[in-house]
N, C-alpha and C positions, 0 to 999 in steps of 0.2 A: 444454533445458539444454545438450544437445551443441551445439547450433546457436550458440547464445548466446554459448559459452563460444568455440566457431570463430572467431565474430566477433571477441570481444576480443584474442583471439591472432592475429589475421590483422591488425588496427590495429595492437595492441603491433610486429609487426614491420612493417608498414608505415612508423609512426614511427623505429625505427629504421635502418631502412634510409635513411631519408630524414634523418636528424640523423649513421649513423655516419661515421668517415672512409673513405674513399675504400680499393680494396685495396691491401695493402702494396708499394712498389715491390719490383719482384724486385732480388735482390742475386747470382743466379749467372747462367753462360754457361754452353752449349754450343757447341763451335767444332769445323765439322767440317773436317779435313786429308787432302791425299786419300796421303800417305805416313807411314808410322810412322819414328818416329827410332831407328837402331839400339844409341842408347845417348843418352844425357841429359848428356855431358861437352862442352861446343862448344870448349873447347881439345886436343880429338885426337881429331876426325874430320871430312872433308870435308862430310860429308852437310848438307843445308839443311835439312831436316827436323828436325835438331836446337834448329837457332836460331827454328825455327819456331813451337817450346813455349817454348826459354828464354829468346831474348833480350828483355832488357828487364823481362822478368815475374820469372826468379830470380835471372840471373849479369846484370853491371854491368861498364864498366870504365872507365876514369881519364875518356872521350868517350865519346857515344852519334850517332846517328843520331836527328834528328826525323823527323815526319811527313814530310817536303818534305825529306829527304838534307842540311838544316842539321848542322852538329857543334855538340854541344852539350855543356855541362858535365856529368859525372855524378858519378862519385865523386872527383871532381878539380872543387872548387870556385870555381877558377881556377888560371892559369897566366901563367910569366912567359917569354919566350925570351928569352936573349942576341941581340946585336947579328950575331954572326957567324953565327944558325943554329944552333949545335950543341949549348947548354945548354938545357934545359927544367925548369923548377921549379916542379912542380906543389903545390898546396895542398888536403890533404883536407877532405873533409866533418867536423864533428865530431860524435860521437856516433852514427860507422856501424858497425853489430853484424852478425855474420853467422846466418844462422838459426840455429847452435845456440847461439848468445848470446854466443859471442865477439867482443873488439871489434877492429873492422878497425882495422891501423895501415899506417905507411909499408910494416915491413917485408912486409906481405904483398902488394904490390906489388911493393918488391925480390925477394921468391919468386917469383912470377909472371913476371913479364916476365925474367928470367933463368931460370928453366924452361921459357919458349915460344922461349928464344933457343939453350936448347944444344945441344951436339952431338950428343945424343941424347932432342932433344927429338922427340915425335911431334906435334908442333902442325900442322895440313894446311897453313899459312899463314905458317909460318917466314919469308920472305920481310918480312914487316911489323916484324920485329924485328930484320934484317941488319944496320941502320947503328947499333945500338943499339953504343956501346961500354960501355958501364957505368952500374949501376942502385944510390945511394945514400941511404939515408935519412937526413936530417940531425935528425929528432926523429920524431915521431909521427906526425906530419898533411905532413910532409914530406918529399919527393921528386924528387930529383935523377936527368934522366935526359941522359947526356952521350951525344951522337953523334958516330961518326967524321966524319962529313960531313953537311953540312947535307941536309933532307930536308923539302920542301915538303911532303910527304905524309903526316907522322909525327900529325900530328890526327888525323889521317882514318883512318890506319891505327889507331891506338889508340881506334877505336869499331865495329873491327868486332866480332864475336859471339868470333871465335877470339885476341881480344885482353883479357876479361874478367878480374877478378882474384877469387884463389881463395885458400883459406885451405891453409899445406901441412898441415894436419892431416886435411884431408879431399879433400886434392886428390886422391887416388888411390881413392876412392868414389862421384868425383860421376858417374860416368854410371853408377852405378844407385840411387841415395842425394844428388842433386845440393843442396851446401849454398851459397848466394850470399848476395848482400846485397838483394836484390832487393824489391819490393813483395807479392810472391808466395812463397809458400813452397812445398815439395814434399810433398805427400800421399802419393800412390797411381798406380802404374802400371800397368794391368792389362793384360801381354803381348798384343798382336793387338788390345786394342780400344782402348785410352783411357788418360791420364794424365789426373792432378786435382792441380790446385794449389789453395792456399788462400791468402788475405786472414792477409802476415804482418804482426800487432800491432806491433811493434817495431822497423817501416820509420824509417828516418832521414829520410823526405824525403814530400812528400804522399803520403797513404795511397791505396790503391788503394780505390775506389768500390765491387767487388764483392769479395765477400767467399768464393767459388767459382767456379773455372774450369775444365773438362773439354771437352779435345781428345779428340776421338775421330775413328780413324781410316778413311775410308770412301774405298778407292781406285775400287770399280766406280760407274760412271756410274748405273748406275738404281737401285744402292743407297743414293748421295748425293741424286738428286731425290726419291725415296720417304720418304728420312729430311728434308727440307726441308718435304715436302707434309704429312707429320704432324707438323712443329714438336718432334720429337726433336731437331734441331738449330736455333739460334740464327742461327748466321752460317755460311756455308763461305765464306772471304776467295778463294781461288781455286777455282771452282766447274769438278767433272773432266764437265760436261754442257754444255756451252756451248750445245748444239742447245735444250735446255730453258728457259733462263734468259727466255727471250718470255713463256715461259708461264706463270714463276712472276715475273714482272715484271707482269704482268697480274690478278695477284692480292691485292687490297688487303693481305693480310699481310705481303706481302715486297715488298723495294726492290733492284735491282738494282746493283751499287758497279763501274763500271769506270773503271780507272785504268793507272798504267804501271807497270813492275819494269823492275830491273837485268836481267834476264832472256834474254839471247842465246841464240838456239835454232838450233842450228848443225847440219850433218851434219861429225863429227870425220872427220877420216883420219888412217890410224897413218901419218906422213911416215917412218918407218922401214922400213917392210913394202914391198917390189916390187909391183907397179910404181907405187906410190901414193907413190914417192920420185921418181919423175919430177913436173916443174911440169907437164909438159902432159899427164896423166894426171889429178893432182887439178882443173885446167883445164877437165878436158872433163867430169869429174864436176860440178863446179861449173855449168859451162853447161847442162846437162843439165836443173838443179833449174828449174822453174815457181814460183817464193816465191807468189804469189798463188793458185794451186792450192792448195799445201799448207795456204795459209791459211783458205782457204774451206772446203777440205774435212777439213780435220782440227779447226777451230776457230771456223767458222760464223763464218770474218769477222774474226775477234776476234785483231787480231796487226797489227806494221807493220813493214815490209821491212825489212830493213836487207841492206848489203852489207860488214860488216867486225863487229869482235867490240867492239860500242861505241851506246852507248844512244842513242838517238834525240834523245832532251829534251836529252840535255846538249849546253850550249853549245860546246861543239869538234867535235862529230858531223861528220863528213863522210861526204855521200850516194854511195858509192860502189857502188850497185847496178847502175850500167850498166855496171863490170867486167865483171861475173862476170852479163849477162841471158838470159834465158831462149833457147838458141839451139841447140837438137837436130843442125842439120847440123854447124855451128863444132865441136860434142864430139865429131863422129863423124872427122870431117876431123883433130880433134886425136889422137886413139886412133891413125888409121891412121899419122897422123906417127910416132908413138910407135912403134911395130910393136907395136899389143897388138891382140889379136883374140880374140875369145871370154871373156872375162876373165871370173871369177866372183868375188867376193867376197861375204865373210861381212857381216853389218848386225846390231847389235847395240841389240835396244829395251829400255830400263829401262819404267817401269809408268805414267808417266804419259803422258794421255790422247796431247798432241803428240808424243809419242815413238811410241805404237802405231800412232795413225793416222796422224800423218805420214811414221811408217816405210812404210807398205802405198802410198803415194803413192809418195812417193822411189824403191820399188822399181822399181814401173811406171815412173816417168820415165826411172830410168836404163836399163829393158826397153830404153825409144824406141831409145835410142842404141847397144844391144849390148852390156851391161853388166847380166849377170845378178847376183843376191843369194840367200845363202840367210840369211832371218831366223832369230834369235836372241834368242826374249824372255826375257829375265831382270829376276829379281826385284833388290828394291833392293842388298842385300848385295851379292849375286852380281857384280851388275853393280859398286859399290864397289871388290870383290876382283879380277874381272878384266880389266875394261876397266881404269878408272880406277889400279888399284895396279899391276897387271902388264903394263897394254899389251897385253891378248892381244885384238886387236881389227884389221879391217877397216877399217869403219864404222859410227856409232853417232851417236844423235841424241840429244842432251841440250842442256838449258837451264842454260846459268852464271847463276847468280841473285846473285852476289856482286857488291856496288859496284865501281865501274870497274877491271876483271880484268884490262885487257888487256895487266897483266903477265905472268901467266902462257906467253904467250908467248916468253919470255927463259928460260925454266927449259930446261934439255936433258932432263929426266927428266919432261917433265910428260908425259901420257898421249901426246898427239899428234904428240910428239917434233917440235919448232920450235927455238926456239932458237939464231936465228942470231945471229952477233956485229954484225951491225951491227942489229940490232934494240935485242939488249944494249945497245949504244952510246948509243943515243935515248934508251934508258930510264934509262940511269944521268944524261943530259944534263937530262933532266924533273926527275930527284930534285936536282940541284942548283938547278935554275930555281925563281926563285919569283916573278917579274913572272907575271901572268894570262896577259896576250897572248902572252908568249912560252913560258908552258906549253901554253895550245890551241894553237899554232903543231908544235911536238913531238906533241902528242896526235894530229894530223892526222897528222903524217909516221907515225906508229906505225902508227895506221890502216891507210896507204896502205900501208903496208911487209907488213903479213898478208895484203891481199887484192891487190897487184898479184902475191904469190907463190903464191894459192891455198892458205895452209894447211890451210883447212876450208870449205865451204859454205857460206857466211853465208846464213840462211831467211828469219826474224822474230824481233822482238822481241815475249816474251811478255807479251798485255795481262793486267792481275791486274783481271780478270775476274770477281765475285763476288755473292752474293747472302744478307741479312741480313733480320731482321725489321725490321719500321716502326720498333719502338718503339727499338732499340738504338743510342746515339750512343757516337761516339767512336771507331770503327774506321780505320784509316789507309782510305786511299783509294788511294796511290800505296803502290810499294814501294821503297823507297828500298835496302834491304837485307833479307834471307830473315827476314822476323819477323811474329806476331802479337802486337803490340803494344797490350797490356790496358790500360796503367797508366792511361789517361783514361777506360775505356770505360767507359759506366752506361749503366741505363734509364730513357727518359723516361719523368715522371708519366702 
């Protein structure tokens, strides 16, 4: 009778298994990152790690960035310029709500972008709002933004992450409570380990496919491949193991994603600090650097040279790695010019993988030439507060992950202290140019103009490196700007 009755129950689910449907597609991610963001607000603070959770998923602004660095409509569902440049009239979406259900109008773009513009604004990227002269809404869905001077670059700049619009009733909450317009809403942050977004109902524009997403943050390298090997994690879009990636490339679960980023990986010099304010001091540092060394051995390959602070793919690049090549006697010969002898400087490493180990390279190389270091690893904050906010810095290795930075250069107060007027000059010359050819024509001279003066080390440019399950589509490939970009991504059947 047991027997009998085995049998019948062992067909019964035979047949159904063979009639049910298939398992349900999954509806969540896991996304590992290998830095936490020190706050969830991406209009007042530098860090990439921030844009890294939210751009795109919760905060929005008038432009975004595609997949491939096209600008694209976002909450600005077209636009008109005047003839001269300097008027822009943008046209909202209708019916965009912010996650706690209020509905976006003009004015909360008028709030925004005249709080990223004032005198005391904390926005890292002020700069992108400078020629703004005045921010009007002439109804609901419309928006008038008047420039003192015409500015090829005012699209562009108005998609980046620190350009988002916010509502002011919760603008002084979003980095720990972050409310946007986005396709994602904000759950759950659990300090040290992980944020969770959720699938918001009430997106104005196609709904996001998964319905749960969890960044979790895993900076040590055999912590990131341990959590990939047990499929705790989904994707790590930039993977801090690159020596690994053969191996889980090798393994039918996982697919390996390499692609390019904004990414400049440079060794800084504070150009204010002795003797790193001499040209042929930073000169001889410069020659010093091996880029292909540090590439192979801090990054197993995975990086391409550059020699100025300026992304490879783009169409204005110029190759100017034979500046600044590889030449240990040239550095040595420029030092004694100098009369520096013995010279010790501080090197300051933030946490990720190119910075630790390319620091321990860098050191050695400059050993070659007579140029001792004492390293300095610091955590992300730390390094935020003192390198980047106060300048208190030698040398330090970091990657500008921001679309084409190389303004930054033109600031007198940015970390590196640069800043020359005839830098200035071009730059201001680019923002009125708006012919193609005669903005890369500028784009080049800017180039030439940082690395014929040696402001920093140009290394490589960082590949966005990464490694994902079989089944998950829709992850950018390239990085066009510092983001994990969810809004497409699902599970194949």
């Amino acid at each position: 009778m047991r027997h009998g009755g085995s049998l019948v129950l062992a067909s019964l689910a035979l047949v159904l298994a063979m009639t049910a449907p298939g398992a349900a597609q999954r509806t969540d991610v896991v996304v590992g990152l290998v830095l936490e963001p020190p706050h969830l607000d991406p209009t007042s603070n530098a860090a990439a790690a921030i844009d890294e959770v939210v751009y795109a998923n919760l905060f929005e602004g008038l432009t975004r960035f595609g997949a491939n660095g096209d600008i694209l409509p976002a909450l600005a569902e077209s636009w008109d310029i005047s003839p001269d440049g300097l008027t822009y009239r943008f046209t909202l979406h209708d019916g965009v709500t912010f996650h706690d259900g209020a509905a976006l109008t003009a004015a909360d773009v008028v709030f925004s972008l005249d709080r990223a513009r004032a005198g005391d604004s904390v926005n890292a990227q002020k700069f992108l709002f400078a020629d703004i002269e005045a921010v009007v809404a002439e109804d609901d869905r419309t928006v008038v933004v008047t420039l003192a001077r015409p500015n090829g670059n005012f699209l562009f700049n108005m998609a980046w992450g620190d350009a988002v619009i916010v509502a002011e009733a919760s603008a002084g909450t979003n980095a720990t409570q972050p409310i946007g317009t986005g396709p994602f809403r904000f759950e759950t942050w659990r300090q040290g380990d992980s944020v969770t977004l959720v699938r918001n109902p009430s997106y104005w524009g196609e709904p996001a496919r998964l319905e749960r997403a969890t960044f979790r943050f895993i900076s040590d390298p055999t912590a990131a491949f341990a959590a990939m090997m047990a499929e705790d994690v989904d994707t790590f879009p930039v993977f801090p193991a690159p020596e690994t990636l053969s191996i889980l490339d090798a393994d039918p679960r996982f697919e390996t994603v390499v692609g390019t980023t904004e990414g400049e990986t440079i060794l800084a010099m504070n150009n204010r600090r002795e003797p790193l304010d001499d040209i042929r001091v930073r000169e001889a540092i410069a020659h010093a650097i091996d880029r292909q060394t540090i590439i192979d051995g801090a990054m197993f390959g995975y990086g391409t040279p550059i020699g100025t602070h300026f992304a490879p793919h783009h169409p204005a690049y110029v190759d100017l790695t034979g500046l600044s090549a590889h030449d240990p006697a040239r550095a040595r010969d420029l030092l004694s010019e100098a009369g520096v002898e013995g010279l010790r400087l501080s090197l300051a490493l933030p946490p990720p993988v190119y910075a630790r180990r390319g620091g321990e390279i860098i050191a050695a190389q400059l050993r070659d030439v007579g140029i001792e270091t004492d390293i300095v690893n610091l955590e992300w904050a730390q390094w935020l507060e003192q390198v980047f906010g106060n300048a208190d810095f030698d040398l330090t290795v970091i990657s500008h992950t921001e679309p084409m930075d190389i303004e930054i250069y033109g600031r007198e107060d940015y970390y590196f202290g640069y800043g020359a007027p005839e830098f200035q000059a071009l730059w201001d010359e680019l923002n009125l140019t708006l012919d193609p050819d005669r903005r890369n024509a500028l784009l080049g001279d800017l180039q030439r103009n940082i690395s014929e003066n040696f402001v920093n080390a140009y290394i490589f440019q960082l590949a966005k490196a990464g490694v994902q399950n079989v089944d998950l589509e829709g992850m950018w490939i390239n990085a066009p700007t510092q983001a994990t970009d969810l809004t497409q991504v699902y599970w194949a059947d």
